[in-house]
N, C-alpha and C positions, 0 to 999 in steps of 0.2 A: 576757450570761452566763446559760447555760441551765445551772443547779444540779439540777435535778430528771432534766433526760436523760440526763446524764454524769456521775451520784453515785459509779457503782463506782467510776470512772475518774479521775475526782479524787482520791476518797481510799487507792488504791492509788500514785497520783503523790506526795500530800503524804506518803502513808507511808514511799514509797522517798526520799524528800527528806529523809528525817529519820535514816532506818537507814543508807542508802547513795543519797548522792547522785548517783554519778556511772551509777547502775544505772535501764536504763528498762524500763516494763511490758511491754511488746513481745518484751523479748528475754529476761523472765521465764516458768519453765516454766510456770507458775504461770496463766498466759494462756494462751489459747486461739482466741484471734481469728484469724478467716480474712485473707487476703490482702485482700476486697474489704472487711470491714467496719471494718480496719486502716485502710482510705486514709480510708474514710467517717469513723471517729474524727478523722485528724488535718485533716480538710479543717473539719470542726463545730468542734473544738475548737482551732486552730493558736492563735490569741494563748495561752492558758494553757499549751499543750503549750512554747511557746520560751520563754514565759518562767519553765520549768523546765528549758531547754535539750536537749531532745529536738528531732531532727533531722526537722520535720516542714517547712522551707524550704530554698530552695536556702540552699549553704553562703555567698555572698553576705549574704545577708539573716540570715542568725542571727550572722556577723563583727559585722553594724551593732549588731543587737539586744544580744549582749552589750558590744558598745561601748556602746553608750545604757545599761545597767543600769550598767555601772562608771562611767560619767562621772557618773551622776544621784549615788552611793555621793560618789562624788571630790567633785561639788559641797557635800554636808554632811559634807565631813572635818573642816573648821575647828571647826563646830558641834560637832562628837563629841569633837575635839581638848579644845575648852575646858570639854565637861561631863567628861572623861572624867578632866582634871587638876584640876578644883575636887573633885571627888567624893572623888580618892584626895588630895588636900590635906587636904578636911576628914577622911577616915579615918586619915590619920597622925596628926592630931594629937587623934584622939581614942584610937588605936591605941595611941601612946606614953605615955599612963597606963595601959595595963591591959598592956601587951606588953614584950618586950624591944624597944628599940631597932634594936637589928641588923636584927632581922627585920621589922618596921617599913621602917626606911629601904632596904633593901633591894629588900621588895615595890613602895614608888613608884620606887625608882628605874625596874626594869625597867618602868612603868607611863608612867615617863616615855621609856624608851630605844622601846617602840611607840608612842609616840604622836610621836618623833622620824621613826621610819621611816615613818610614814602622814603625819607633816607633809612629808617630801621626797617622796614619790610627788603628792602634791597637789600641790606645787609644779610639781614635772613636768610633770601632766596639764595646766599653766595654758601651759606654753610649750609642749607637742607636744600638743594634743587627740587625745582615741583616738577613731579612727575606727571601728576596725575591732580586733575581739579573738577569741584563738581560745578552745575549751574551757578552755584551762590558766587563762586570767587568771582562769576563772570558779571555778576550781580551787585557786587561789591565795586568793583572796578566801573561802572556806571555810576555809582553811586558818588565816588573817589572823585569822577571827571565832572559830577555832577558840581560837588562842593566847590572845588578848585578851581572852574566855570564863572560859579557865582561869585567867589572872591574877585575876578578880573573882571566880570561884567560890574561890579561897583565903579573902577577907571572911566568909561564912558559916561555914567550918570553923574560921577562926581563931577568931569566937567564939564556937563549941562548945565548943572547945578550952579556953577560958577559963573559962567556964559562967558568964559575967559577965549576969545576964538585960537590965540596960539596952544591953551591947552589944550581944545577941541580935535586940534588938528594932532598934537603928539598924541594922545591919547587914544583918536583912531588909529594912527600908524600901529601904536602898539599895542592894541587890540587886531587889528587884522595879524600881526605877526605872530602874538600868540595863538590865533585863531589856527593858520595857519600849522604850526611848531607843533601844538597842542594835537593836531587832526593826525598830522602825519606820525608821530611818535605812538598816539593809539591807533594806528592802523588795522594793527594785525587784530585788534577787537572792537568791531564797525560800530556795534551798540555804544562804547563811550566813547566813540570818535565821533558818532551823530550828536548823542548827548552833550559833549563837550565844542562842539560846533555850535547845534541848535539854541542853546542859553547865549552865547557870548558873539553869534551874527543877531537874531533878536532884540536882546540889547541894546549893542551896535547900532542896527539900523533906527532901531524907534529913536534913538538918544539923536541920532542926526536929521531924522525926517524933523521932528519937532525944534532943534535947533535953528537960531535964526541968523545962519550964515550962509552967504552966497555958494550958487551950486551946489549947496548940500548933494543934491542928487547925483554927482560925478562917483562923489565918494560912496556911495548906497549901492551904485549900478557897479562898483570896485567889489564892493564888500560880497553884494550876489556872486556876481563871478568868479570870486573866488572862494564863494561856498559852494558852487555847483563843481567847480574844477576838484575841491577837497573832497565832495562826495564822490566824484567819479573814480578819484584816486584811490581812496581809501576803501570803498570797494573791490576796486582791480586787486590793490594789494592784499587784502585780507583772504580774496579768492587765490590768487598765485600763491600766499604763503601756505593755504591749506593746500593747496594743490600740491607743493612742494615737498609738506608736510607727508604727504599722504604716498605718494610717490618713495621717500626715503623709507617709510617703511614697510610699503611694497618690497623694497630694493633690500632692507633689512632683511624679512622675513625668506629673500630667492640666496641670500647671501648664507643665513641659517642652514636653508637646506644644502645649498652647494655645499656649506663647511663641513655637514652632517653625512652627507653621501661621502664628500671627501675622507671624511675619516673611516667609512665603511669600504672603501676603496684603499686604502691604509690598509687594514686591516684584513682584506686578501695575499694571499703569498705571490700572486702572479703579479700585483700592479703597485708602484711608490708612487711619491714625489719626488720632485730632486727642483735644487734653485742654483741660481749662482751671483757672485756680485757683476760689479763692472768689468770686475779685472779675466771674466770668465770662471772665479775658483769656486767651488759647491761650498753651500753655506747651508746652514739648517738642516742638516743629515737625520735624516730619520732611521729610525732601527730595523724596517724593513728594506731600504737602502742599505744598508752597514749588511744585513744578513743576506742581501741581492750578490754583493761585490766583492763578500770574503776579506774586507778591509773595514780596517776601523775607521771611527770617526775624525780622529786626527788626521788617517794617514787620505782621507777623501776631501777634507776640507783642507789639504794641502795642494789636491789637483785639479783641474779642469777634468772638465766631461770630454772635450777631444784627449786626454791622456786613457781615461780607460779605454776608447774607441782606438786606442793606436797599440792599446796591449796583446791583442791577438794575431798572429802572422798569420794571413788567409786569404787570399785573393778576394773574395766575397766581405772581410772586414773591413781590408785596405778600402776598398769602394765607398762603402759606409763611413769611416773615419773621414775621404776625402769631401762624402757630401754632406756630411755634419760639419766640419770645418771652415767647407766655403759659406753656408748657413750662417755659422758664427760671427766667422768677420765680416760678409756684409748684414749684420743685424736683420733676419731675415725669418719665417716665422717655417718651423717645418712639423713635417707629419708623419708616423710610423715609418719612421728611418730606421733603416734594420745596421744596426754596429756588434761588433765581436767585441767579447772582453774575456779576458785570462782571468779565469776566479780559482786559486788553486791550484793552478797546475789545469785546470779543466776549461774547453771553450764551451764557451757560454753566448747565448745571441740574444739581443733586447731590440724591442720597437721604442725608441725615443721618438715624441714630441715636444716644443717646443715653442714659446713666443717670448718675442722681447720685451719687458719691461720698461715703464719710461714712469718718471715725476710729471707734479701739475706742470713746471716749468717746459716737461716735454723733453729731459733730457733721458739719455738711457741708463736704466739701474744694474740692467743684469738680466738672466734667463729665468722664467718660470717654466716648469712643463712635468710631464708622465712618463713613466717608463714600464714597459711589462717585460717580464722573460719568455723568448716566445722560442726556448730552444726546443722543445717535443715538439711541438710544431713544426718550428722548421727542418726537424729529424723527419718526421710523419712525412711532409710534401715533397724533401728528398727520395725520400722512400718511393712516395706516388708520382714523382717526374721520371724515377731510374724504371720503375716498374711500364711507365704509360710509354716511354725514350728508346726499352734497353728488350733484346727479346730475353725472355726468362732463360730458354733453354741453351743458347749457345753463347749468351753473354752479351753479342754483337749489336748492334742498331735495329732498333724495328723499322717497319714500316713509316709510322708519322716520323720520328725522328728523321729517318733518311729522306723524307718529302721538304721538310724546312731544312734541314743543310743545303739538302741540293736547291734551293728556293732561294739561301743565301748566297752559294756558289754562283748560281749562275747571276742572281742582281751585281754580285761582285765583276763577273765577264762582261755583262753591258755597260756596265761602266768605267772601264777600262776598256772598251769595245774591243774583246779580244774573244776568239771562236774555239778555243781548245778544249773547252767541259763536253766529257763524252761521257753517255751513263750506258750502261751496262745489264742485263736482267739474265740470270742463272738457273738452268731449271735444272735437276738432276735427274740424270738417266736409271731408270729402271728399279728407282725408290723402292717403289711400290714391293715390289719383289721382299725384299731385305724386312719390311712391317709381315707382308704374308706369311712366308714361310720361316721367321726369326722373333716375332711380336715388336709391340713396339717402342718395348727397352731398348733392343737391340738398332732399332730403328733411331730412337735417340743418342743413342750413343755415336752411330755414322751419323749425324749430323754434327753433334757436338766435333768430331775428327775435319770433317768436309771446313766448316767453318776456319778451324785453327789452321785447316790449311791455307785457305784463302786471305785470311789476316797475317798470314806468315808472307804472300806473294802481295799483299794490297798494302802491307804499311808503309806508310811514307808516299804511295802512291793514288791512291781512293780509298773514300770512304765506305765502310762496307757496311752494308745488313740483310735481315733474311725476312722476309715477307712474309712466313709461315709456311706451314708443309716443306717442300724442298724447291722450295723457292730462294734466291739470292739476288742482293743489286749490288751495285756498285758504280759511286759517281767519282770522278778525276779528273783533272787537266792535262793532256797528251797532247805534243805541238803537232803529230800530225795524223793521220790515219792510219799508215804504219805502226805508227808506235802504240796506236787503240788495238789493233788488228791480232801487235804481239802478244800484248795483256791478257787478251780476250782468249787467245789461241794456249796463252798460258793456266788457265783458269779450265781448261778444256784439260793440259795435261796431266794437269795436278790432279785431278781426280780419277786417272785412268791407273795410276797406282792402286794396286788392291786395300783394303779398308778390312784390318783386321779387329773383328768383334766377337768378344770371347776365346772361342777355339776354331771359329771361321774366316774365312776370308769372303770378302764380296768384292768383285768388280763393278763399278757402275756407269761412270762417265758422266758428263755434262754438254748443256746443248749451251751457248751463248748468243743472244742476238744484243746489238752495241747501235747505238745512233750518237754521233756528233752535233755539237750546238751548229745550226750556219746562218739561222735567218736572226736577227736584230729585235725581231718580235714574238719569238719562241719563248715559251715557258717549261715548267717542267712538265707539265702533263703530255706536252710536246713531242719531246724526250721520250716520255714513256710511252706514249702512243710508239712513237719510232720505234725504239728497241725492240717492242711486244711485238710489232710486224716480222719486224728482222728475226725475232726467236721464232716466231711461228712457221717461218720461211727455212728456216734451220733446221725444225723438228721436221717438215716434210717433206724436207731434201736427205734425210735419212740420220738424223740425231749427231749426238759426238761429232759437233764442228760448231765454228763462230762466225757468224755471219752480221754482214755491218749493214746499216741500213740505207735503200736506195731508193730513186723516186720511183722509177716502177714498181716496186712493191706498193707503193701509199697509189699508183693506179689498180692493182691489182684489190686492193681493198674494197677502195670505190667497185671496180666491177663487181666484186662480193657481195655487198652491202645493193646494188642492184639488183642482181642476181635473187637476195634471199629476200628485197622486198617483192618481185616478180611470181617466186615462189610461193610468198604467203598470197598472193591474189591468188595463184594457180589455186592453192587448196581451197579456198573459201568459195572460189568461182566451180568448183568439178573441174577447173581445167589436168587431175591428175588422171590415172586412168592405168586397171592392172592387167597383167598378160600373167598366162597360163605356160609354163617349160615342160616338157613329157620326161618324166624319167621312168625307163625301162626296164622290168629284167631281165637280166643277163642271158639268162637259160632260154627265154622263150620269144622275149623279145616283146611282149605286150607290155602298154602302158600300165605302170601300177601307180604313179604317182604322178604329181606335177608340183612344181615351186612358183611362188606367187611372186611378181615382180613388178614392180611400182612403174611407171614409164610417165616421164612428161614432154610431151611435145611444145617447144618454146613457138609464140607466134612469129619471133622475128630470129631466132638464134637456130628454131630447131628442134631435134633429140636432144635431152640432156639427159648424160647417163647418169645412173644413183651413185656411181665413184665420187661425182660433181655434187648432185643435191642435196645427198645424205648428210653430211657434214655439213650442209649448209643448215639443213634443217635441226642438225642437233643444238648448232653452234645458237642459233635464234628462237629456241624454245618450239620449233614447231613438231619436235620429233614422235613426242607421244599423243597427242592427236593424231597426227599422219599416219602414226603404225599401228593404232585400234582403227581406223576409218580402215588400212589394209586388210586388217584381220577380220575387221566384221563385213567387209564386202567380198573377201576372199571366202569365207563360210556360208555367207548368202548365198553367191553362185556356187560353190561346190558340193551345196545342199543339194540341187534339183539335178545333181549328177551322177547317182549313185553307185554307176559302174565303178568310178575313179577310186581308189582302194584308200586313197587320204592325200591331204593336200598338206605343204611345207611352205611355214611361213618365216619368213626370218623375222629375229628377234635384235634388235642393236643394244650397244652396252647403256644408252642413256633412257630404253624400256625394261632394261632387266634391273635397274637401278631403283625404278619405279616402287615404293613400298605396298601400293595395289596394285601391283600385279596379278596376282592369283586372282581378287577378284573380279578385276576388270574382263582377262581371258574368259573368269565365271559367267560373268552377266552377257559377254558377245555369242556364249554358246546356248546359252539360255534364250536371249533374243531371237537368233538365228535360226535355234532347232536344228545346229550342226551337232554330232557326236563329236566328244574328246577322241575318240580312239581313231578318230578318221585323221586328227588334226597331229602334225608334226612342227614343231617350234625348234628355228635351226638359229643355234647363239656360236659365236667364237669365243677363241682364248680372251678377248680383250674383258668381258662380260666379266671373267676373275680376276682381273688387275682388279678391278675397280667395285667389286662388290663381292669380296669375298667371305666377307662377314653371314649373309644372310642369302647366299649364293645354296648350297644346301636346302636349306628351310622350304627355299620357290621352289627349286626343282623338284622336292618332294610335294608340295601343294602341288606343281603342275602334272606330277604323273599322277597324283592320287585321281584325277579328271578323266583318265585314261590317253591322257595326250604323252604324245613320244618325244624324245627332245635326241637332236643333230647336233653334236661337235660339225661345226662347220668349217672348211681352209683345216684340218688337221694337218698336222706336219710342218706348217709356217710356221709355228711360236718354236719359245726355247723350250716350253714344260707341256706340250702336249700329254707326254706319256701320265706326269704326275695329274695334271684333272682326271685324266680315263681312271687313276685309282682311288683319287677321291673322291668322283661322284658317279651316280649313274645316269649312263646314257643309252638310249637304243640303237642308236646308228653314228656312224663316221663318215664325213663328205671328204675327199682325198682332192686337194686341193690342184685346181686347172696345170696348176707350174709344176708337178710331178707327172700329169696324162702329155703336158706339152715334151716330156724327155725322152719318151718311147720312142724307140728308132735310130734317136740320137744320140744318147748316152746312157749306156748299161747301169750308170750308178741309179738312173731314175726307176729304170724296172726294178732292181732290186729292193728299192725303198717304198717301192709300193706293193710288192713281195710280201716283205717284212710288216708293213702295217694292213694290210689282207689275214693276213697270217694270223699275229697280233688279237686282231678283232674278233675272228672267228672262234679263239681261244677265251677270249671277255666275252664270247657272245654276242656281239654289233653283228649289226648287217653293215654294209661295207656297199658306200655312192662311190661312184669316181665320179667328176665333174670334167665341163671342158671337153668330151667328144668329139672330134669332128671329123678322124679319117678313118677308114673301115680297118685298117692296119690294128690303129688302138683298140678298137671294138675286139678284137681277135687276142688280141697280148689281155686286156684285162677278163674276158671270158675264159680264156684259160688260165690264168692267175686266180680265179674263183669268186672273181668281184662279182655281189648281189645285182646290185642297179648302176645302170649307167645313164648319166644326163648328158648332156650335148647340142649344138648345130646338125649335127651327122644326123639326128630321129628328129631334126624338127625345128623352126624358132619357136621364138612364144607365140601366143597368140590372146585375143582378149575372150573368146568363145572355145570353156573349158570340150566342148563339143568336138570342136574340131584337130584338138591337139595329138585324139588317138589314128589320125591317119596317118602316121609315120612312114617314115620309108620300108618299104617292104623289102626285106631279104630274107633269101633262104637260110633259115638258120640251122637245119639240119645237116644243110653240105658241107656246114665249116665244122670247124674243131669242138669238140664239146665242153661246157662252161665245168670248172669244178665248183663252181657255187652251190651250198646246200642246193638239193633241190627243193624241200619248204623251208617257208619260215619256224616252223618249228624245233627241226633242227638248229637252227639257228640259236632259239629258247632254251632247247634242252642242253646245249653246249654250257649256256652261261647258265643254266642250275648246275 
């Protein structure tokens, strides 16, 4: 009740409530309020505006409202009844010594003859409750207070009229007291609580101002103030009780809907209700309940709600049952608590909620709450934890799962401070192979084997999983580094066993690199940083071995990680720079060729060889920029040099990987204004590990350009022979480690015999690499080798100009070369 915003407004309301009540502000000239500030009044002020029955609700709502103000009247009829016949009891008979009789008996009669007609209206209201009331009864009820007023304002004039002063004085008393009695009992309808005020203080005070007894005024200045206290009152309460009023069936109408959705919630298969009393046992079993539980209604409102929750044996029920229970007994309010229950023979899983119950008193009744069956659900997200946890294909742990154990593991080692979690990362040797040449059924099926192997040596000792591809971890507690070392070394044997798939066998092996927990503030990323070092140290120390991880490797990184930031300035600054190799042929000894070779000169390190920066630059993304910036500066110079018969550029496996490839070589020769048929592109074995799929497809794009393509290092791999048959190549480079055997071991001449031989039969021309004593110049010249490269005719140089001054010798005194004498022969062999 905001008194200070709506003062005019109020006491323009209580004034017309007293002059004329059935008159409202609004429709006095008297106002002046616009249309908008009119609604603004009745929307601020609606409980006080009705319950002086100004039409500021629908007409619905103000029926109820003066229904509620008559019946609250009706409820203290009795009460009024019986002050209203003791009052005029004791005035007759004090009446009838100072009065006539007649008039005396008279005035109670008719005091009794209203308080007969307001005892039959009570009575009434007791068998037909008013619901609903229009204007009039409000109007009547005025009218009521009006009559009833005047019979007790007679009391004050009668003894004026006397000028008896001890009457003077009872008969103010007992006019203020009804005055009084009379206000508050019409409260809740302000119109005849003013009316029944305004008749019987008037009276009152005229009967005492004109009376001629001392101090009159004590008692007048009584009588005011306790009319003003009665108006203030009976206002306040007429507004709180509409307020009240109004609120309850607010509260009604949120109660309707709740009960209404309730039942439409009922009335789904997934959601009940369920209650219980004090003692815990469900009461009020509804038949969505009864159809939830597979139990009947006896056999449910014989049990508590923790008895279904303890019906299912299940590690996940048990939890539930335990935190419904503790809920319970300490009277405690819960929420989508997931419990098992045995419905049939069948587990079943529900979200219960729950809140306590309590009386006005505040004591506790029992449980109300919700229940849904939320078992597809919880089927569905087991599903999506095993699938998001589990790798599909070998059964084992994936990835994220094996990152939180081991995240659990190791919080568990810190706080025990104890240093034994050692993790483990597995890569398998020579996969790739087994997908290539067996597809990659066959390919699944060895892992699916690799894995049971590894689960067969890891149970009970680490946790295992596979990271994808032929990848594997593995985290455990081992007291010492020994006993990681043996693991590790066992992990290594177990797969050196042959792996039968189908009607084949495959050998493979595995690499292991292992890092133990030591530092107090390691994490798992930690861990796997380590291990990764350590495997990568494994793989380039020649595979199939376990290596543990050490501090100098994490310097060796750092160096790396220098190294390849150095590198990327070299490129972006020109600090790289290409040299020109002469390769010759055999027969004649003139330059026919030259291979392009990257060189960077470090400012504080030095030469760094491409054994070193190659791999650095794959490893950092830099390698397919670096190797078109070669190719197209390689084509540029070897454009204005037309003598040179074609220049050979190597190709690494992370540019032949490149899905434009073909175009990009397109767009460099195009740029450049080099010929394809000048340009020779020299790739290795490795290029087929790892892109065998669309390995074909390029190299027919790249000869369609007229560009020739080099098997490079032939005779290092295991399957040299099977590429020469699957794809076409024009040449063979005979790898430096077979020219270094000449002189010193006949098995080297003979295997480069045999792949001379070989070649000439496929058609190749046929490089030997690695030159550099005039001995080998002489064994591969007679052997029938096409072109030889080497130190012995020359180093590189960055001026393709100058690469054809080679050492001069007499090539007609020595032995004569069996090398085709053209290339043609060469051509027409392999037609």
């Amino acid at each position: 009740m905001r008194l200070s915003a709506h003062w005019k407004t109020m006491l323009q309301v209580i004034f017309l409530a007293f002059v004329h009540p059935g008159r409202q502000i609004w429709a006095s000239a008297r106002h002046s309020a616009t249309g908008k500030s009119r609604q603004s009044l009745k929307t601020s002020m609606q409980p006080f505006l009705l319950a002086f029955g100004y039409p500021v609700a629908g007409e619905d709502v103000m029926r109820r409202v003066r229904a509620a103000q008559i019946s609250h009247v009706l409820r203290l009829t009795p009460v009024m009844i019986a002050g209203n016949l003791i009052n005029a009891a004791a005035l007759a008979v004090v009446g009838l010594t100072i009065l006539p009789s007649v008039y005396v008996l008279g005035w109670a009669l008719l005091v009794v003859a209203v308080m007969a007609q307001m005892g039959l209206r009570w009575h009434k209201s007791g068998r037909y409750p008013i619901e609903q009331a229009s204007a009039k009864v409000i109007a009547r009820a005025v009218h009521h207070a009006t009559i009833l007023s005047a019979l007790w304002a007679v009391v004050p004039i009668a003894a004026l009229a006397v000028g008896d002063v001890q009457g003077i004085w009872i008969a103010s008393i007992v006019t203020i007291g009804m005055i009084c009695g009379g206000a508050f009992a019409l409260a809740t309808v302000p119109q005849a609580a003013f009316r029944w005020l305004v008749v019987l203080y008037t009276v009152s005070a005229v009967s005492l101002a004109v009376a001629n007894i001392d101090q009159s005024w004590i008692l007048i200045a009584l009588l005011t103030s306790f009319a003003v206290i009665i108006v203030g009152s009976s206002t306040s309460t007429s507004w709180l009780f509409t307020s009240h009023f109004l609120s309850e069936g607010e509260l009604r109408q949120r109660g309707d809907l709740i009960a209404l959705m309730m039942n439409e919630i009922e009335d789904k298969d997934s959601d009940w209700f369920w209650e219980t009393d004090i003692g815990g046992n469900l009461k009020n079993v509804s038949s969505r309940f009864v159809s939830a539980s597979g139990r009947s209604v006896n056999s449910l409102q014989a049990m508590r709600l923790t008895d279904l929750a303890f019906s299912l044996s299940h590690p996940d029920a048990q939890d539930g049952y335990s935190a419904l229970d503790e809920a319970i007994t300490e009277i405690t309010a819960f929420r989508d608590l997931e419990i098992g229950v045995d419905v049939d023979g069948e587990a079943r899983w529900w979200a219960v909620s729950g809140t306590p119950a309590f009386d006005e008193r505040g004591y506790f009744t029992g449980y109300r709450g919700v229940a849904s069956d939320i078992t597809e659900m919880k089927v569905a997200n087991a599903l999506v934890t095993q699938l998001a946890e589990q790798d599909a294909l070998t059964g084992i742990g994936n990835r994220n799962w094996f990152l939180k154990q081991a995240d659990l593991q190791l919080a568990a080692q810190l706080e025990k401070r104890a240093n034994t979690l050692t993790l483990f990362l597995i890569d398998l040797d020579n996969f790739k192979v087994v997908n290539d040449t067996s597809g990659h059924a066959a390919g699944d099926d060895l892992l699916i084997q690799v894995a049971e192997r590894f689960r067969s040596i890891s149970e009970g000792r680490t946790l295992l999983a596979r990271f994808g591809g032929d990848e594997f971890a593995a985290v455990g507690e081992f007291v010492s580094d020994q006993a990681a070392e043996v693991f590790a070394n066992e992990l290594v044997k177990v797969t050196r066993k042959p792996f039968k798939v189908g009607k084949r066998e495959f050998a493979i092996g595995a690499t292991v690199g292992f890092s133990r927990l030591r530092k107090t503030n390691s994490r798992v990323n930690d861990l796997m940083r380590e291990a990764d070092i350590a495997l990568y140290k494994a793989k380039e120390g020649g595979r199939g071995q376990a290596i543990a991880f050490a501090e100098e490797m994490e310097r060796e990184v750092r160096e790396r990680r220098e190294l390849e930031a150095d590198l990327r300035e070299a490129f972006e600054t020109d600090g790289l720079t290409i040299e020109f190799q002469p390769i010759v042929e055999a027969r004649s000894g003139r330059v026919v060729s030259s291979e392009v070779l990257v060189r960077w000169q470090h400012p504080t390190r030095g030469e760094v060889v491409p054994d070193v920066f190659i791999p650095i630059a794959e490893h950092a993304g830099l390698i397919l920029p670096m190797g078109m910036w070669v190719l197209k500066k390689a084509c540029k110079v070897a454009a204005q040099w037309p003598d040179l018969e074609t220049v050979a550029v190597n190709l690494s496996a992370v540019q032949f990987m490149d899905p434009n490839l073909v175009e990009t070589v397109s767009d460099v020769l195009m740029e450049t204004g080099f010929s394809g048929e000048r340009l020779v592109l020299e790739i290795t074995e490795s290029v087929f590990l790892k892109d065998i799929g669309s390995a074909s497809e390029k190299l027919d794009g790249l000869r369609d350009m007229g560009i020739k393509i080099a098997l490079d290092d032939f005779g290092t791999g295991y399957s040299s022979l099977l590429y020469l048959r699957n794809y076409n190549f024009d040449k063979i480079k005979i790898d430096k480690s077979f020219v270094d055997e000449i002189g010193e071991q006949s098995e080297g001449l003979a295997i480069i015999a045999a792949i001379i031989a070989l070649a000439h039969n496929l058609g190749l021309e046929v490089t030997a690499e690695g030159v550099e004593r005039q001995f080998q110049v002489d064994a591969l010249r007679t052997l029938g080798c096409d072109t030889l490269q080497g130190y012995y005719f020359g180093r590189p140089d960055p001026n393709p100009m100058l690469i054809g001054e080679i050492r001069n010798e007499d090539w007609d005194d020595r032995a004569p070369s069996t090398a085709p004498e053209k290339r043609s022969a060469v051509e027409a062999a392999r037609e």
